[in-house]
VOBA-1610 file (N, C-alpha, C; in pm, whole numbers, padded with zeros to 5 digits, always signed):
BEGIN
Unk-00289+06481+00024Unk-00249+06368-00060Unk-00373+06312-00130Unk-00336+06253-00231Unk-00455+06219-00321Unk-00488+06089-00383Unk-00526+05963-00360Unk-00561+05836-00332Unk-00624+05815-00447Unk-00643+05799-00543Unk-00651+05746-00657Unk-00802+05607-00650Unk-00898+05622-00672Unk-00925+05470-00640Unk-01079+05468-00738Unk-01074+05350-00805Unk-01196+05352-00905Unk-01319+05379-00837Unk-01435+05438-00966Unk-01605+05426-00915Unk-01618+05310-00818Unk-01636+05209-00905Unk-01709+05131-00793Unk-01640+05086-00660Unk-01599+05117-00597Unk-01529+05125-00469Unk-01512+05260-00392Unk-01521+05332-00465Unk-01504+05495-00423Unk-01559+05507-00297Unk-01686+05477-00291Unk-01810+05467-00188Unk-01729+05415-00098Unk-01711+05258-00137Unk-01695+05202+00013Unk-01564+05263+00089Unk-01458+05311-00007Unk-01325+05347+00054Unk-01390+05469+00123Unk-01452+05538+00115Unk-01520+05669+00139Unk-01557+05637+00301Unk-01583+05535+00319Unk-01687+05495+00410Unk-01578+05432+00520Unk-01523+05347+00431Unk-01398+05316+00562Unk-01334+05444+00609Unk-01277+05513+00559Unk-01204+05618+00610Unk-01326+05720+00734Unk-01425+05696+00692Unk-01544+05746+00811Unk-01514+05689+00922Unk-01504+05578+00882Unk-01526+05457+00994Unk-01405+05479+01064Unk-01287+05492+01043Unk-01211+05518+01085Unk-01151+05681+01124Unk-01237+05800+01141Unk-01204+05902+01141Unk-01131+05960+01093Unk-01099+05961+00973Unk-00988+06015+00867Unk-01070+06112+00806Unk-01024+06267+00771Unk-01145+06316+00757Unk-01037+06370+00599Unk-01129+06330+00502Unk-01134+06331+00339Unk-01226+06429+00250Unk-01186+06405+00163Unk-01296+06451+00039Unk-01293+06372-00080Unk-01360+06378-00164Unk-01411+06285-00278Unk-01412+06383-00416Unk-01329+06439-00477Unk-01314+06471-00591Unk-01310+06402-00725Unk-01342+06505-00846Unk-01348+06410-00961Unk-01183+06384-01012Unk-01177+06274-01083Unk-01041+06278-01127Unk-01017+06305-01267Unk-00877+06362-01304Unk-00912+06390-01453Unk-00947+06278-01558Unk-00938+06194-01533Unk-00992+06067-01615Unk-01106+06017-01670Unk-01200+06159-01515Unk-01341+06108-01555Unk-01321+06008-01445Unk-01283+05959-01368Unk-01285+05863-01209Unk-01343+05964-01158Unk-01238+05903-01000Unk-01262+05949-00842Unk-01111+05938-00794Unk-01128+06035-00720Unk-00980+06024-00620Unk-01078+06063-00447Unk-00984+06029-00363Unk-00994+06024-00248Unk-00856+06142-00210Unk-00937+06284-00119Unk-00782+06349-00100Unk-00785+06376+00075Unk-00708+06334+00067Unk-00662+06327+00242Unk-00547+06422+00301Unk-00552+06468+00416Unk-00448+06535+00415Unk-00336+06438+00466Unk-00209+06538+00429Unk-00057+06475+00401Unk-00054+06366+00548Unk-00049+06431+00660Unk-00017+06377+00801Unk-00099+06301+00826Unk-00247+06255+00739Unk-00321+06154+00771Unk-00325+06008+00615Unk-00232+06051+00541Unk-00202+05978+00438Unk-00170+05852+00525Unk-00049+05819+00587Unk-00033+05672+00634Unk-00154+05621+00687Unk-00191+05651+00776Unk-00323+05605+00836Unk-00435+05565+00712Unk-00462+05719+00625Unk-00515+05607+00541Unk-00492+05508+00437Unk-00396+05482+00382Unk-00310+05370+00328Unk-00339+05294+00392Unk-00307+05235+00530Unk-00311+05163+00599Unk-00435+05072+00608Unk-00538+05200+00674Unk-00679+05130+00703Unk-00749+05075+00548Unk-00709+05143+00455Unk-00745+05104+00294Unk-00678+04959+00238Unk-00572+04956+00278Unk-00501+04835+00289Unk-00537+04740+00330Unk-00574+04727+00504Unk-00691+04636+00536Unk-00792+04626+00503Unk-00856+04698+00440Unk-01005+04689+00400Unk-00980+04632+00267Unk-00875+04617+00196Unk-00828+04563+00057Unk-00832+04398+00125Unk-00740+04365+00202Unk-00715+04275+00217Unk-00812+04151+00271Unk-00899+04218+00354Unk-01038+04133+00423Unk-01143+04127+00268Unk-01133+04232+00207Unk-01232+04227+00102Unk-01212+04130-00046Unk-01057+04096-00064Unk-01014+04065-00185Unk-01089+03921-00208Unk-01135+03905-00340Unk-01178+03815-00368Unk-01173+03691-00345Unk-01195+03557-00270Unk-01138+03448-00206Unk-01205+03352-00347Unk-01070+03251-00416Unk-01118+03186-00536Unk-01194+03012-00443Unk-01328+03027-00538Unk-01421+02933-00513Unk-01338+02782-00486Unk-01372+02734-00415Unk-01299+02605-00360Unk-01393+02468-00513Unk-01246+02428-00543Unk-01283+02332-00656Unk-01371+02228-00656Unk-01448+02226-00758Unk-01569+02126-00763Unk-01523+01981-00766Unk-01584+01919-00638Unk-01542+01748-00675Unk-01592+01717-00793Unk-01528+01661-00892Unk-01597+01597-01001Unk-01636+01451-00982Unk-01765+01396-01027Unk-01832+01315-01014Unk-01887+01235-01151Unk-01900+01138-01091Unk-01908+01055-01250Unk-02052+01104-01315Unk-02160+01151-01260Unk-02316+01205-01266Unk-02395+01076-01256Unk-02483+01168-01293Unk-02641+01063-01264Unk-02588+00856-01293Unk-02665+00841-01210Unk-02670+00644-01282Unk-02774+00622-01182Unk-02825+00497-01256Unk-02956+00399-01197Unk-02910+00295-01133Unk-02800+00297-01115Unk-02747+00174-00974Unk-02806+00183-00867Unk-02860+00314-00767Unk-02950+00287-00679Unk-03018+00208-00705Unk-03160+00283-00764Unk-03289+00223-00818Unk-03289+00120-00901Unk-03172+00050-00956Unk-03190-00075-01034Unk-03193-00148-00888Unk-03055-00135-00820Unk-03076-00259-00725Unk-03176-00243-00599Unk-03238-00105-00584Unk-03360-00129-00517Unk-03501-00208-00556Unk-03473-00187-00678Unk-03585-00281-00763Unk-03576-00420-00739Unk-03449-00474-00758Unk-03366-00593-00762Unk-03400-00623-00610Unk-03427-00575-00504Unk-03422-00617-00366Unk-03605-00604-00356Unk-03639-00557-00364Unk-03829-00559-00364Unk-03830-00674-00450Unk-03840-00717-00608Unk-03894-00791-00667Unk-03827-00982-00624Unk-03687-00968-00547Unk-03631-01100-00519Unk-03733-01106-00371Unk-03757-01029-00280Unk-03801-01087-00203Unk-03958-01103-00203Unk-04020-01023-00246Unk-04149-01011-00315Unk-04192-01207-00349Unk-04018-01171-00438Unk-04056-01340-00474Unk-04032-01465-00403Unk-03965-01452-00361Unk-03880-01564-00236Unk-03973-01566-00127Unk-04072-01469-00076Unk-04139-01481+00024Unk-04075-01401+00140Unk-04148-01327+00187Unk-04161-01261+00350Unk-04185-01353+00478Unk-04081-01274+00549Unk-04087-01380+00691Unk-03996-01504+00686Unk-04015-01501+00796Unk-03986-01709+00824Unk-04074-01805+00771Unk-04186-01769+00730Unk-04285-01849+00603Unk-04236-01857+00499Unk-04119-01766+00434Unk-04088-01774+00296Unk-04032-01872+00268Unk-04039-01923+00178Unk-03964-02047+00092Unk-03816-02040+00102Unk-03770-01928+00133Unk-03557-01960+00116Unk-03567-01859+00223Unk-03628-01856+00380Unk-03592-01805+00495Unk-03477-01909+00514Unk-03545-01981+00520Unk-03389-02117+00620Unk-03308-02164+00586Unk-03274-02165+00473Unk-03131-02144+00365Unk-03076-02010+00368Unk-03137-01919+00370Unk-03108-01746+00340Unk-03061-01704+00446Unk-03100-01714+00550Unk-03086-01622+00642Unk-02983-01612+00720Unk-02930-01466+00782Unk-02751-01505+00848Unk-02812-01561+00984Unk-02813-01712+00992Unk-02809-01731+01114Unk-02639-01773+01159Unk-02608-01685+01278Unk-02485-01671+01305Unk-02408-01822+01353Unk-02488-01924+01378Unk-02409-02044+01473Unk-02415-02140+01318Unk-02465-02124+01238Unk-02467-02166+01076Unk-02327-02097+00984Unk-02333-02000+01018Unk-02272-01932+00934Unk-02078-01928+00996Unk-02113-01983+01180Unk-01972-01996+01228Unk-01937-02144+01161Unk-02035-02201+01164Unk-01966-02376+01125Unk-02008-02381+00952Unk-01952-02283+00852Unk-01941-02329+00750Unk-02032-02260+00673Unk-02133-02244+00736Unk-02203-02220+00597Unk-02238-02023+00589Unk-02135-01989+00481Unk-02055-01872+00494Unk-02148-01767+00383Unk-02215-01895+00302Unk-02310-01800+00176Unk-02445-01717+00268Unk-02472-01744+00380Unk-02590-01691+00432Unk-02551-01504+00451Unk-02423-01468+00473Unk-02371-01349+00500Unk-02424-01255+00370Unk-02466-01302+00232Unk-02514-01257+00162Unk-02619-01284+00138Unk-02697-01402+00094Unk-02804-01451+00101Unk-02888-01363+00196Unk-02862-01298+00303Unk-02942-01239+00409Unk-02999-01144+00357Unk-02868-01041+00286Unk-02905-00944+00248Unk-03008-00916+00127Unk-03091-01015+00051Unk-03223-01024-00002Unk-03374-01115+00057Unk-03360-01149+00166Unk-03452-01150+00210Unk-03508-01031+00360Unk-03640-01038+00329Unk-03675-00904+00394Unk-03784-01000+00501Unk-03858-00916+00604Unk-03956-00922+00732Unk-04093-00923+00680Unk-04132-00851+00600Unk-04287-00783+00570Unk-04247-00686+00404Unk-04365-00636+00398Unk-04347-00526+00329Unk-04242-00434+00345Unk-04319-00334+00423Unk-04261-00243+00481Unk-04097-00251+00488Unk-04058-00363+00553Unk-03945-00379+00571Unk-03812-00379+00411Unk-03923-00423+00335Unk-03815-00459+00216Unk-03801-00295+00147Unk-03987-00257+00186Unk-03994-00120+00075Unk-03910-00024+00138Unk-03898+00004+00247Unk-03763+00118+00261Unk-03688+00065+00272Unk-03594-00065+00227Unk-03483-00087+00218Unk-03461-00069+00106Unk-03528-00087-00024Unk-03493-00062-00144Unk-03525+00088-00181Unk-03616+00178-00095Unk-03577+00310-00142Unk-03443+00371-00074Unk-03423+00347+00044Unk-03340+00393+00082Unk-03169+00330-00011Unk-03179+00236-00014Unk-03083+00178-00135Unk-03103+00276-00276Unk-03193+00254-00294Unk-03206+00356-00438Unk-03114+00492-00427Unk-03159+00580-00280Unk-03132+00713-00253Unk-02960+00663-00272Unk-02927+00629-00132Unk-02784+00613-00083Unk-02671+00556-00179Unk-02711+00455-00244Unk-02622+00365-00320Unk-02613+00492-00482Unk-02732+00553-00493Unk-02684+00599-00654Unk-02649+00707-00612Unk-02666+00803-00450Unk-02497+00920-00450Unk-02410+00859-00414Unk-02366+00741-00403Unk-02199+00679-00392Unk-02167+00669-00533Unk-02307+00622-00616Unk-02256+00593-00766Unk-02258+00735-00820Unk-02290+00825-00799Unk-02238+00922-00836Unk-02119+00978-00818Unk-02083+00994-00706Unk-01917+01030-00671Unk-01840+00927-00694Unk-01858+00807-00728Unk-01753+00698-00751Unk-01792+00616-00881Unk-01904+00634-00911Unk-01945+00554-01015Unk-01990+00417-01011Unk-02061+00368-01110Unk-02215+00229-01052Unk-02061+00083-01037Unk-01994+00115-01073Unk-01910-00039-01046Unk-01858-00021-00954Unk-01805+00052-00863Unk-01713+00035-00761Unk-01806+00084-00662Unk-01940+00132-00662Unk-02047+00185-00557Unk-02097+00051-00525Unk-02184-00020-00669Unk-02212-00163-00611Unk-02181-00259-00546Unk-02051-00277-00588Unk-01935-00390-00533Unk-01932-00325-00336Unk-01839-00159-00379Unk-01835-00185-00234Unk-01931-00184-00130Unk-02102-00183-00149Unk-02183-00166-00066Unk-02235-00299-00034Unk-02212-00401-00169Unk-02212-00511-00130Unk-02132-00594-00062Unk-02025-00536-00023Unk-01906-00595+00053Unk-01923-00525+00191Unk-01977-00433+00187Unk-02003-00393+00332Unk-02085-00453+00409Unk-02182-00516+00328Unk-02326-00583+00383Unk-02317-00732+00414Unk-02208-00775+00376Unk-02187-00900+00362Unk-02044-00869+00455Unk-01966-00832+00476Unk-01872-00738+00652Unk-01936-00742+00711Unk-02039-00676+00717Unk-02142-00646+00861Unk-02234-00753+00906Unk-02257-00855+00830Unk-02339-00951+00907Unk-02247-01063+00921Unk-02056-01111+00837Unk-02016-01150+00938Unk-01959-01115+01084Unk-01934-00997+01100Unk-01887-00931+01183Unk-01960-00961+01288Unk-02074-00939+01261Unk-02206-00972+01335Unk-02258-01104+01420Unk-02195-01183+01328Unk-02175-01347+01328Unk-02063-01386+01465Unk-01974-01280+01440Unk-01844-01322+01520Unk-01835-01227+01632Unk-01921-01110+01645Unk-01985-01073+01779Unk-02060-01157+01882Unk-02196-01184+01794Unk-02273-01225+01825Unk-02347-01440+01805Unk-02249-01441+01859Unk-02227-01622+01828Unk-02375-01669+01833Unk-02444-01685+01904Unk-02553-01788+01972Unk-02667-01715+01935Unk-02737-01801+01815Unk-02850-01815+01858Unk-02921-01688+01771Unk-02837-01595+01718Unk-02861-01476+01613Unk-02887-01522+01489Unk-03012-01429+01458Unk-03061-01483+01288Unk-03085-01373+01253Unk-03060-01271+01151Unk-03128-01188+01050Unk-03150-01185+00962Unk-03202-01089+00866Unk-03261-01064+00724Unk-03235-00927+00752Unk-03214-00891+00579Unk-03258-00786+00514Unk-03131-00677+00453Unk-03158-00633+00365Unk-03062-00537+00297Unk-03005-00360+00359Unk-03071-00383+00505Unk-03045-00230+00544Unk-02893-00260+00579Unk-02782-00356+00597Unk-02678-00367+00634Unk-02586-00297+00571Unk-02625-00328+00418Unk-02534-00305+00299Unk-02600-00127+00288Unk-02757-00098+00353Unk-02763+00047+00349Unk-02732+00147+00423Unk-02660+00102+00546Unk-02620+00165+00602Unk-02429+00166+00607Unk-02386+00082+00467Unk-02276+00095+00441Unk-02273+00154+00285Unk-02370+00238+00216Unk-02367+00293+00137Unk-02336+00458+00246Unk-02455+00463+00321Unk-02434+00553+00396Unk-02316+00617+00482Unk-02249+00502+00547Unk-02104+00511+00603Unk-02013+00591+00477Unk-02036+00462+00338Unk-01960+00536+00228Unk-01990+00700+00201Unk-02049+00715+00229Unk-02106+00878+00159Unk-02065+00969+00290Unk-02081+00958+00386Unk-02030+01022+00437Unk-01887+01028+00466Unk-01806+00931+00457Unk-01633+00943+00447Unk-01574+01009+00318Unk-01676+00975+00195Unk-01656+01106+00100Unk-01651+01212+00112Unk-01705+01261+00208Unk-01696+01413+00212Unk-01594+01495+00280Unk-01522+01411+00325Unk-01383+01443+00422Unk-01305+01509+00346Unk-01218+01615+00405Unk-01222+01707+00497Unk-01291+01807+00495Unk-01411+01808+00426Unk-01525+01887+00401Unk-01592+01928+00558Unk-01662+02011+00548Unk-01770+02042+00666Unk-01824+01991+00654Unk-01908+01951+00583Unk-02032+01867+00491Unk-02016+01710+00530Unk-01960+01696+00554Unk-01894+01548+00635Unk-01912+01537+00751Unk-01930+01611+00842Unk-02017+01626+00963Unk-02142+01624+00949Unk-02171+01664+00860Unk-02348+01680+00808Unk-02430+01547+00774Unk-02350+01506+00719Unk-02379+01357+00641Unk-02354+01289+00732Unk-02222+01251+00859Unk-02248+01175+00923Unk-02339+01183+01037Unk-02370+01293+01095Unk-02496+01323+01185Unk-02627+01273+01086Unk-02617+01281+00980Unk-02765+01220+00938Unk-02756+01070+00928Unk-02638+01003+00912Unk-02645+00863+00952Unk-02675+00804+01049Unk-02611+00934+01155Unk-02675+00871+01301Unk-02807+00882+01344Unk-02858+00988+01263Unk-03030+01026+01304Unk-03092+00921+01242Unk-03055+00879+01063Unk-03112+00754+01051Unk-03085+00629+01111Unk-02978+00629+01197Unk-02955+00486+01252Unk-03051+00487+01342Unk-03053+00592+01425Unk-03144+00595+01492Unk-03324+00604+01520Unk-03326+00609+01361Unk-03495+00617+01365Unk-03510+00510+01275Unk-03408+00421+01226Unk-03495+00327+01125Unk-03376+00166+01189Unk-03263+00220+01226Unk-03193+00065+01311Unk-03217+00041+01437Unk-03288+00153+01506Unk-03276+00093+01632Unk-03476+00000+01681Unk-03510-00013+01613Unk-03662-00062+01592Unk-03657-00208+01712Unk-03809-00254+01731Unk-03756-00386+01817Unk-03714-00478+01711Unk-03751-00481+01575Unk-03717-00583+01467Unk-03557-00587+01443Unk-03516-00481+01407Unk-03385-00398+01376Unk-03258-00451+01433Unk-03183-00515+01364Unk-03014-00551+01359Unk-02930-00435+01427Unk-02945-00407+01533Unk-02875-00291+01552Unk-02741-00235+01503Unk-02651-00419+01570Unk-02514-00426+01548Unk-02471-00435+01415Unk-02583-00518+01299Unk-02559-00516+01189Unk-02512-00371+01105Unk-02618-00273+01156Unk-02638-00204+01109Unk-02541-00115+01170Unk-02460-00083+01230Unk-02323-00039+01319Unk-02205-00100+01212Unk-02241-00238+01187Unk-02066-00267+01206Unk-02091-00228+01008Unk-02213-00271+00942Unk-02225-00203+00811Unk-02197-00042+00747Unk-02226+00060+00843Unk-02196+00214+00867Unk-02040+00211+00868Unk-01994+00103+00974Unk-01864+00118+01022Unk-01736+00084+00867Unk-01806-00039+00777Unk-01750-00094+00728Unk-01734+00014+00620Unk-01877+00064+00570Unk-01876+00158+00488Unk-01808+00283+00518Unk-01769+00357+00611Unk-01680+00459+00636Unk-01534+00455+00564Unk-01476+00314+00618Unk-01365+00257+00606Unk-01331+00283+00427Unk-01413+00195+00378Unk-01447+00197+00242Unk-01404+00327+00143Unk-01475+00474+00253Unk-01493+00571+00161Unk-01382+00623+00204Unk-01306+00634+00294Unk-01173+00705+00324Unk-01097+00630+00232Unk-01083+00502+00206Unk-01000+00450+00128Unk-00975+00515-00012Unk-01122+00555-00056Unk-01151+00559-00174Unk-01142+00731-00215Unk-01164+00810-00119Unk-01224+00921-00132Unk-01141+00981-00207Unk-01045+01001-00260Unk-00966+01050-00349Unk-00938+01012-00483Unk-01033+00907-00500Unk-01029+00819-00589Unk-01119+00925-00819Unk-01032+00957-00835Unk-01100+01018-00970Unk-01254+00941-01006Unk-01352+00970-01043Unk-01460+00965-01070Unk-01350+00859-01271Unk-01432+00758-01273Unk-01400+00730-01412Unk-01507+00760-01488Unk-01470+00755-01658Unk-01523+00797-01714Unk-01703+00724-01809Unk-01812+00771-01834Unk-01895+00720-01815Unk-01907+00606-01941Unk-01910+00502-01932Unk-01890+00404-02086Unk-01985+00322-02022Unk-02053+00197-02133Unk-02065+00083-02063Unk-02022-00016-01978Unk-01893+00003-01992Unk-01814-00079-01912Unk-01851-00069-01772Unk-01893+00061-01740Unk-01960+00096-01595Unk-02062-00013-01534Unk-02155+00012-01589Unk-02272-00056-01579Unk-02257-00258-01587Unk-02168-00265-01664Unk-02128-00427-01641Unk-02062-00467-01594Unk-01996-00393-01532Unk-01906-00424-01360Unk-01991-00413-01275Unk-02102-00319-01242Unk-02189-00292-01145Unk-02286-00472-01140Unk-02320-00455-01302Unk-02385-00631-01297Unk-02311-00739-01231Unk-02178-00727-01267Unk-02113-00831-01231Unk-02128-00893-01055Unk-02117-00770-00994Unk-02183-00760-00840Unk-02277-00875-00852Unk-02403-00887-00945Unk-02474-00985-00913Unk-02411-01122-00892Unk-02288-01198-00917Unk-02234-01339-00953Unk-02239-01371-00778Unk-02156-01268-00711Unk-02140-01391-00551Unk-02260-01356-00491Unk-02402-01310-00539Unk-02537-01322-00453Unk-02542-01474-00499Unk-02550-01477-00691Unk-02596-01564-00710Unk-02543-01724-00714Unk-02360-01655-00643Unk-02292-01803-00601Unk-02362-01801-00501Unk-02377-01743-00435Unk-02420-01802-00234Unk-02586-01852-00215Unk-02671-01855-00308Unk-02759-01874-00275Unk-02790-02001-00343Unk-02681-02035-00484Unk-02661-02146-00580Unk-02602-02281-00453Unk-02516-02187-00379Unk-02465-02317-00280Unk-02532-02358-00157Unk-02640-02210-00099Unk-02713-02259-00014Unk-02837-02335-00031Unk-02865-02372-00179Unk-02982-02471-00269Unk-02920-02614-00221Unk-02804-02582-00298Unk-02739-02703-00322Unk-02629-02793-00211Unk-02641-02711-00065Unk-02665-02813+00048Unk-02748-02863+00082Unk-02912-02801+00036Unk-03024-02887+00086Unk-03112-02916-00058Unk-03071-03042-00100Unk-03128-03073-00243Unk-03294-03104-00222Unk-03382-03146-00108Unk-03497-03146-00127Unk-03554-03011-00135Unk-03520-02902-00039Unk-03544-02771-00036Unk-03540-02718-00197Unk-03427-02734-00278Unk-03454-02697-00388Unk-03544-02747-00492Unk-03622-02834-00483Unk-03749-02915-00557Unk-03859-02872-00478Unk-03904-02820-00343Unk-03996-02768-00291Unk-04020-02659-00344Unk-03871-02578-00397Unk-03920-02456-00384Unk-03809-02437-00580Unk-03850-02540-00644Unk-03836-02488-00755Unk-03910-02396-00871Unk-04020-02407-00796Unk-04140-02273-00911Unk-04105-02116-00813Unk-04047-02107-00729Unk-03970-02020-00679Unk-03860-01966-00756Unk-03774-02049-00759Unk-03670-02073-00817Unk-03662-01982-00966Unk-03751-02064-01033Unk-03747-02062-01166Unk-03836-01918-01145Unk-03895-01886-01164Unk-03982-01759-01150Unk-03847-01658-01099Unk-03741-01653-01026Unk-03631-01567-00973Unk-03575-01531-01094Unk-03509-01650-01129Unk-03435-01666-01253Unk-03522-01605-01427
//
């Protein structure tokens, strides 16, 4: 019997039938091909084993590209935006808007609710602010890439401002923090619930945990903040993860701004419970603005 089968495969069919003890020959065909000739009583067998070797081999079509809105500077704008506010406001508990700013949790249970954001721009030291705003840069502009700079900003700022009340209502007595890793480790949560039901989603969230673990668990370090921010941000991206990438206009970018209004309600109202504080620290102020 005589098996018909193009050049470039000739070989390998050649080779399976080895593999399988089918004993053949390789003639030319009149076409100018190849045929494969087998004898009659070993024809099924090789059909068969050719068949499987068709079937394991057939081309598997490439699994579809998430589309993504591409590049944007929403990271790195608002990492900039988090170095140059605290830069200015002052480092530490020395800074000029620590004690208005900061989530202290037994403040923030009796009312005063703007510190849950306010926190998230003041920083410890250097150090502390400068990898919060690179790591913001990194994390926040691949959420704005797969989701785009208005709905990346908003929701990382809603995570960060989740996670330190959450934090608040864990942790009642006597808790005070700073700093923007809350909201970065709910960019991070976000990015990795994007990737679901991907493999790659295991990948991303094991690297959240390696970074939780080498940059939240510090003696300075919000642990829980930085837990219930991951946590909030997960939530976030399952919600979202199916969500079409929109299309790239300005309109993007001035929704992402808009994000700036409830920093700059909560810190407008935490002035304006303590009216001497805001005349101490009005060349502060004005220099922000």
């Amino acid at each position: 019997m005589r098996l018909l089968s193009d050049p470039e495969t000739l070989l390998d069919r050649s080779m399976v039938l080895d593999a399988t003890g089918i004993a053949h020959e390789i003639q030319a065909a009149p076409d100018g091909g190849g045929e494969i000739v087998v004898a009659d009583e070993d024809a099924p067998a090789a059909e068969a084993a050719l068949a499987a070797w068709e079937a394991e081999n057939r081309p598997r079509p490439s699994p579809p590209v998430k589309p993504d809105y591409g590049s944007s500077l929403a990271g790195v704008a608002v990492g900039l935006v988090i170095l140059v506010f605290s830069l200015r406001a002052g480092l530490g508990p020395s800074g000029g808007l620590f004690e208005r700013g900061s989530a202290d949790a037994v403040r923030m249970l009796h009312g005063e609710w703007w510190r849950a954001a306010t926190a998230l721009t003041l920083h410890a030291d250097l150090a502390h602010v400068a990898a919060n705003a690179v790591a913001m840069a990194v994390f926040l502009g691949a959420v704005a890439r797969r989701l785009g700079p208005a709905i990346a900003v908003w929701m990382v700022l809603l995570a960060g401002i989740a996670g330190n009340l959450l934090t608040a209502l864990v942790l009642p007595g006597g808790h005070v923090s700073i700093g923007a890793s809350t909201a970065v480790f709910g960019a991070l949560g976000t990015l990795s619930a994007l990737q679901v039901p991907r493999r790659s989603a295991w990948l991303t969230l094991g690297a959240g945990v390696a970074l939780l673990g080498l940059l939240g668990t510090g003696a300075r370090a919000d642990l829980l903040a930085h837990l219930f921010g991951f946590a909030v941000g997960v939530a976030e991206g399952l919600a979202v993860r199916r969500r079409i990438p929109p299309r790239r206009s300005l309109l993007q970018p001035a929704l992402a701004l808009l994000a700036a209004l409830p920093v700059i309600l909560a810190w407008w109202r935490a002035l304006a419970s303590h009216p001497s504080l805001v005349m101490m620290n009005s060349g502060v102020i004005s220099k922000l603005l």
